[in-house]
Structure formats: C-alpha cells, structure tokens
RODO-2510 file (C-alpha; in nm, 4 decimals, decimal comma):
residues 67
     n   res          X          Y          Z
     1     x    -0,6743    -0,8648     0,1940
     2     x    -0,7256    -0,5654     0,0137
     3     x    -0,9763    -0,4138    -0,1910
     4     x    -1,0322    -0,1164    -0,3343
     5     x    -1,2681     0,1770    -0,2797
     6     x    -1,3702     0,2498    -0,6187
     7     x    -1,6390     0,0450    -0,7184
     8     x    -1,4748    -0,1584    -0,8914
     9     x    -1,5162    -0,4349    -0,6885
    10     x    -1,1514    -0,6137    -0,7234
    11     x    -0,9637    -0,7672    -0,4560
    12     x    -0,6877    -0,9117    -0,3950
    13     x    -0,4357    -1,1027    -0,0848
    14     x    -0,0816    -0,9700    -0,0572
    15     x     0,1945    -1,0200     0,1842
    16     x     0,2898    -0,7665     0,4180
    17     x     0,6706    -0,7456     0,4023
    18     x     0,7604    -0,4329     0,5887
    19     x     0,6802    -0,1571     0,7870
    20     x     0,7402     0,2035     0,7641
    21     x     0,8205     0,3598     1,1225
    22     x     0,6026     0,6501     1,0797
    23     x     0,7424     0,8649     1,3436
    24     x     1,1726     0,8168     1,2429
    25     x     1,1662     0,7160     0,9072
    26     x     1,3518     0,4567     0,7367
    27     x     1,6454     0,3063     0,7973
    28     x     1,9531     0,2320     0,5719
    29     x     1,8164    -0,0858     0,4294
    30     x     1,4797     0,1141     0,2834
    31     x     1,6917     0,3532     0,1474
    32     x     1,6004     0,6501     0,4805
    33     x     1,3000     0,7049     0,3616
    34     x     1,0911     0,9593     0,4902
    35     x     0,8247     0,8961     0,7740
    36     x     0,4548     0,8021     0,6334
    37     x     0,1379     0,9296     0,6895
    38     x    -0,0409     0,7644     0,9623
    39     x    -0,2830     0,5133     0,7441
    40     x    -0,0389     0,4317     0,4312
    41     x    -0,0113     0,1022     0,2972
    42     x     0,2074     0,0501    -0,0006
    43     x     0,1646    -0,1634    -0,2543
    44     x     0,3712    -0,3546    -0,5124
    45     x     0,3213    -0,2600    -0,8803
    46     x     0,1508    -0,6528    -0,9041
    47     x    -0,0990    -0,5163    -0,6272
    48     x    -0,2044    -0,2388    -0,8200
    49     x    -0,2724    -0,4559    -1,1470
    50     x    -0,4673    -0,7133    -0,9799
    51     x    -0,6721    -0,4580    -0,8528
    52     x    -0,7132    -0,2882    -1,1755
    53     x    -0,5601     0,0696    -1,0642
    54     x    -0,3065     0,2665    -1,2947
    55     x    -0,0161     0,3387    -1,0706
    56     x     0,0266     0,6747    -1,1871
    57     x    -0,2903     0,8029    -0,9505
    58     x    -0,0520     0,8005    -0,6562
    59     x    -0,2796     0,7797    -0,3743
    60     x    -0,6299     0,5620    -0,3920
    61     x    -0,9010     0,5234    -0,1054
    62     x    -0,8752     0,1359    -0,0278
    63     x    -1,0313    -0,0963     0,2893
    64     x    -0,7742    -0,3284     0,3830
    65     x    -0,7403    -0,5724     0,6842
    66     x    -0,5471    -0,8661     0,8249
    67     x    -0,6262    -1,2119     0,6561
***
C-alpha cells in the first residue's frame, strides 16, 4: 500500500518486485546501480499516476507499508 504525503489523499497497492542492497549496490541484472538511501522505495511510472504525482519531482514524502 502506498499513499502519499501530500494531501492529496490518493492511494494506491503495488507489487514489490525488487530490492536495492543498500550497502553494495546493484548487481549486473539492475544495471550496478548505485547503493540507495536507507528509506527509498521506487516506484513505477503507473505508481506515480495513480497517485497523481508528476514524475519529474524526483523525490516525494510518502507512508507506505506491507499489505
């Protein structure tokens, strides 16, 4: 489930389909990707219309938890 922080008051349920390793990084597969910040989700580009967001902010505040 998530939902975002900006009063908008949109949610939405997505699949959680990978992980990043945030201390090594990515492997060959996610194209070695960098290590994340600690408390990163990504989201797909249908994640951020269903909640409304333009994907060019970046980075938004959301409240997310396990379904």
């Amino acid at each position: 489930m998530w939902e975002d922080d900006q009063d908008y008051g949109r949610s939405t349920t997505a699949k959680v389909v990978d992980e990043c390793d945030s201390v090594n990084g990515c492997d060959k597969e996610h194209a070695f990707q960098p290590p994340c910040r600690n408390n990163i989700v990504d989201a797909s580009a249908a994640v951020w219309d269903a909640l409304g967001l333009d994907q060019a902010l970046g980075d938004v505040p959301v409240t997310w938890s396990l379904a």
